[in-house]
N, C-alpha and C positions, 0 to 999 in steps of 0.2 A: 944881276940883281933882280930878282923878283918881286913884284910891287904890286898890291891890288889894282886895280884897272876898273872895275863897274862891282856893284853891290846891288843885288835885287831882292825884294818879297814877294810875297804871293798872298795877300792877305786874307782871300777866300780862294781854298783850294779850287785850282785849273781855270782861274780867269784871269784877265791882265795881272801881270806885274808891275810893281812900283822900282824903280829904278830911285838907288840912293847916293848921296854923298857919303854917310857916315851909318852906322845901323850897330844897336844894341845888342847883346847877346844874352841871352837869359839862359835860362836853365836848359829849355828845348829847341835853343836853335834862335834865328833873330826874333827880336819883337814884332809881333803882330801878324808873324808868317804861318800862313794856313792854320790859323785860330779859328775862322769859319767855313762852314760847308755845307757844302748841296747835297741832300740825301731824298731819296726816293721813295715811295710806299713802306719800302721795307726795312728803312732805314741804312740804306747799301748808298754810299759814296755815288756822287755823281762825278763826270768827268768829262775832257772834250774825249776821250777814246770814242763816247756814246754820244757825244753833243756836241759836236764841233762849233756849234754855236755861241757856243760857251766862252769862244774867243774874241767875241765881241764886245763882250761883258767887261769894259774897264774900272781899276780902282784907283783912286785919289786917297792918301790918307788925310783930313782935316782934322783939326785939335778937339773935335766933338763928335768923333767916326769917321765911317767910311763911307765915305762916294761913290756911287757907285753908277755908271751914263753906257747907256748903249753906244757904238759907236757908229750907226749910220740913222737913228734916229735921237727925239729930245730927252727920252724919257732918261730920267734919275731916280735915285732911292738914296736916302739918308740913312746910315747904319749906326747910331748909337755904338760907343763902344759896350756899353751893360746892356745884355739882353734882357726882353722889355717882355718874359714871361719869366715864373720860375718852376715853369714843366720841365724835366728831366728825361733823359731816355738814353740807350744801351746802341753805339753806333758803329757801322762797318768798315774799316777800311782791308779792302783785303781780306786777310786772313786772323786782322786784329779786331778786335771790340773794344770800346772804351766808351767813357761816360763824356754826358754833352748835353749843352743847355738847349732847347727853342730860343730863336731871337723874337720872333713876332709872327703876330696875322701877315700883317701889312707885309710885311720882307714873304713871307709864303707864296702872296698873292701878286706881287710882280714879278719874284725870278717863273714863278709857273707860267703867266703872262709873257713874257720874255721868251721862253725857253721850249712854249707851247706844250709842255706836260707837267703833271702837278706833283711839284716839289716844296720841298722844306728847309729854310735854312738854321744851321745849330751852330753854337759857338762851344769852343773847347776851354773852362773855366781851370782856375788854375789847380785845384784840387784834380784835378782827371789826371791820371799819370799812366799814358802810355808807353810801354816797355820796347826800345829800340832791342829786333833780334832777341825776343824770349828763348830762342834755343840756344844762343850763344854761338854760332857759327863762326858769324864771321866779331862781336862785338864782345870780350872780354867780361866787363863789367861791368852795372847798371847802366842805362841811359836814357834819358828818356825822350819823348817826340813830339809833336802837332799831329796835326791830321794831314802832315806830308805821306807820300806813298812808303816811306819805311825808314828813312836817318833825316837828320835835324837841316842838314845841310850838304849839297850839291856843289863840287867844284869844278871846274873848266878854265883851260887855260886859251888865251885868243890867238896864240903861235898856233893852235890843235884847230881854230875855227877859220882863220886863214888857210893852212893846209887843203881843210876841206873842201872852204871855196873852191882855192886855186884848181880842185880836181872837179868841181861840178858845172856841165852846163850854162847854170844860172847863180848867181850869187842869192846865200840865203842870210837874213840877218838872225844875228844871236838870239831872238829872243823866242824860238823856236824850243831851244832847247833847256830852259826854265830854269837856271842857273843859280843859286842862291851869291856867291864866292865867283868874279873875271881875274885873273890874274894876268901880268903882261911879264915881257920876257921869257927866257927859258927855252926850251925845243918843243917842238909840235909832242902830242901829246905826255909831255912831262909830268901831269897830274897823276895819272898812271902809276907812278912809282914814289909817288909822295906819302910817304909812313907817316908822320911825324913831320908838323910846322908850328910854327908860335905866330903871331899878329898879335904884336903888343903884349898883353899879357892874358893870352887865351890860347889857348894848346887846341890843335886840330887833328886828326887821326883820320889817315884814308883807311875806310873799314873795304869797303868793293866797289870795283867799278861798276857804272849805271848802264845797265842794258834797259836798249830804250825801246822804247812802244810804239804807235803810230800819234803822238801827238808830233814832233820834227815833221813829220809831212805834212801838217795841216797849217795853211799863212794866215797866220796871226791878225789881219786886215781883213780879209776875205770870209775864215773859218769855211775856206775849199781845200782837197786834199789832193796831193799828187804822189807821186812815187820817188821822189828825193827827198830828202837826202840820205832816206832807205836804203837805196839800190846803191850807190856810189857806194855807203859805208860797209856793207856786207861783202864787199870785193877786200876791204883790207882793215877792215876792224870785226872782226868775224868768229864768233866763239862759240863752239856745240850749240850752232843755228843762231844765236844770238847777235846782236851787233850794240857795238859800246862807242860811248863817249863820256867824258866826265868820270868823275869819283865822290860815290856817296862819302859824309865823312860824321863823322861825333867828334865832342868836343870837352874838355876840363874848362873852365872857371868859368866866370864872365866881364864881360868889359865894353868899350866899344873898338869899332873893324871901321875905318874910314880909308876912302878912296885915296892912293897916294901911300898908304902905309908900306911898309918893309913885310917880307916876309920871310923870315929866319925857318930855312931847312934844316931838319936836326935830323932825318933819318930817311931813309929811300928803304926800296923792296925792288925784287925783281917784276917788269914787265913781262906778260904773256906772251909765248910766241909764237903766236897765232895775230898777235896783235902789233907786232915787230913791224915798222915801218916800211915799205915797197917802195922801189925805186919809183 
C-alpha cells in the first residue's frame, strides 16, 4: 500500500520549505506554494542555482503571512499575505512570462540586504494564469502553475531516497530535493512509472520525470555545494546527459492531501531504460 509519508511548500520560490500535515490543493498546485518570488533588475527569477544563499532563507506560514528569519542570524521579515503595493509587472520564469504583483519596499529592501544584491520580491495574484507546457509536449490539456520551475507539483518516493543513500558516501537528507508529494512504500523509484493516482478525491498525472540541476548539491544548512548527489545519480539515473529523480505531475480537482492518506494507483507507464535499476 502506498500512503503519503511527508507534504512540503515552498512558499517563496527556492527558500526553505514548509513541511505539512495536511495541504490544500487549488487550482495550481498546493496553497500558497511558490505564490512569491525573487526577481532581479530584469525581472528574471531568482534561485539558489545563482544564490545558494538563498537556502538560508526560512519560511513559517503564520495566519497573517509569512515569516520569513535568516538561519544563522536574527533578522525576520513579515510577509502580509496581500501585497502592500498595487504596481504590476510582466515576470520570468524560464522560458515563461506571466503577470505578478510587487509586494513592498520593505520586502525589496531586506531580501537585497539579505542576499547582498538588489532584488524584488512579486507575488503571483490569482488572476495570472500560467500555462503548464504551452506546447503540449508532454501535458494534454490546459493546466495551470505558480511560479514553480514548470508543473504544479513534484513527487518522490522515500524507497528512491533510501536507495540513494544506501549508495552514497554520506547520507543526504530529503529536503535537498524540493519535493511537493513523500510517499512511502513501493520499490525504489516507482514514481517513475506512476500515470495516473487519486489521493482522496484529486487525480494526479505523472506528466515527466524531473531532471535535476545543481540545487541537490547544495546543504540546505550551510548553502555550500559539493559534488553529491550528482555524481552517484549520473552512474545509474542517467538520460542524454541528464540525471532524474522524482516526477513532475498535474493534477484534476481540488481537495485536501494529508499525511497518512491512501494512494489508489489507477494506471503505470513504462520506465526508461536507461533508468532501469543496477545491481
Amino acid at each position: 500500500m502506498l500512503r503519503v509519508s511527508k507534504l512540503f511548500v515552498y512558499p517563496i520560490k527556492s527558500l526553505g520549505g514548509v513541511e505539512l500535515t495536511s495541504a490544500k490543493v487549488t487550482d495550481r498546485g498546493f496553497e500558497h506554494d511558490r505564490r512569491w518570488m525573487l526577481v532581479d533588475g530584469a525581472n528574471r527569477f531568482l534561485s539558489q542555482r545563482e544564490f545558494a544563499q538563498m537556502a538560508l532563507l526560512r519560511v513559517n506560514i503564520l495566519a497573517d503571512g509569512l515569516l520569513v528569519s535568516h538561519l544563522t542570524s536574527a533578522d525576520q521579515l513579515l510577509i502580509p499575505f496581500v501585497p502592500q503595493t498595487n504596481q504590476t509587472g510582466q515576470f520570468t520564469v524560464w522560458d515563461d512570462t506571466c503577470m505578478g504583483q510587487y509586494v513592498s519596499a520593505k520586502a525589496d529592501e531586506w531580501f537585497s540586504r539579505m542576499l547582498g544584491a538588489t532584488c524584488r520580491l512579486v507575488y503571483m495574484p490569482d488572476d495570472s494564469q500560467r500555462i503548464v507546457d504551452p506546447e503540449a509536449k508532454y501535458v494534454a490539456s490546459r493546466k495551470i502553475t505558480s511560479f514553480s520551475d514548470a508543473y504544479p507539483f513534484l513527487l518522490l518516493g522515500q524507497a528512491s531516497m533510501d536507495d540513494l543513500n544506501a549508495r552514497l558516501p554520506e547520507q543526504i537528507p530529503l529536503n535537498r530535493f524540493r519535493a511537493n508529494l513523500v510517499f512511502a512504500g513501493g520499490e525504489p523509484y516507482q514514481e517513475d512509472t506512476m500515470a495516473h493516482f487519486k489521493i482522496g478525491g484529486v487525480d494526479f498525472f505523472g506528466s515527466k520525470l524531473c531532471a535535476r540541476c545543481n540545487i541537490p548539491t547544495i546543504n540546505q544548512d550551510t548553502g555550500l555545494a559539493a559534488k553529491e548527489p550528482t555524481r552517484t545519480l549520473a552512474l545509474y539515473r542517467r538520460n542524454n546527459n541528464k540525471v532524474y529523480l522524482g516526477q513532475n505531475l498535474v493534477h484534476a480537482g481540488e481537495g485536501l492531501v494529508t499525511v497518512g492518506d491512501a494512494i489508489e494507483l489507477i494506471e503505470t507507464k513504462e520506465m526508461l531504460n536507461s533508468l532501469r535499476l543496477l545491481p
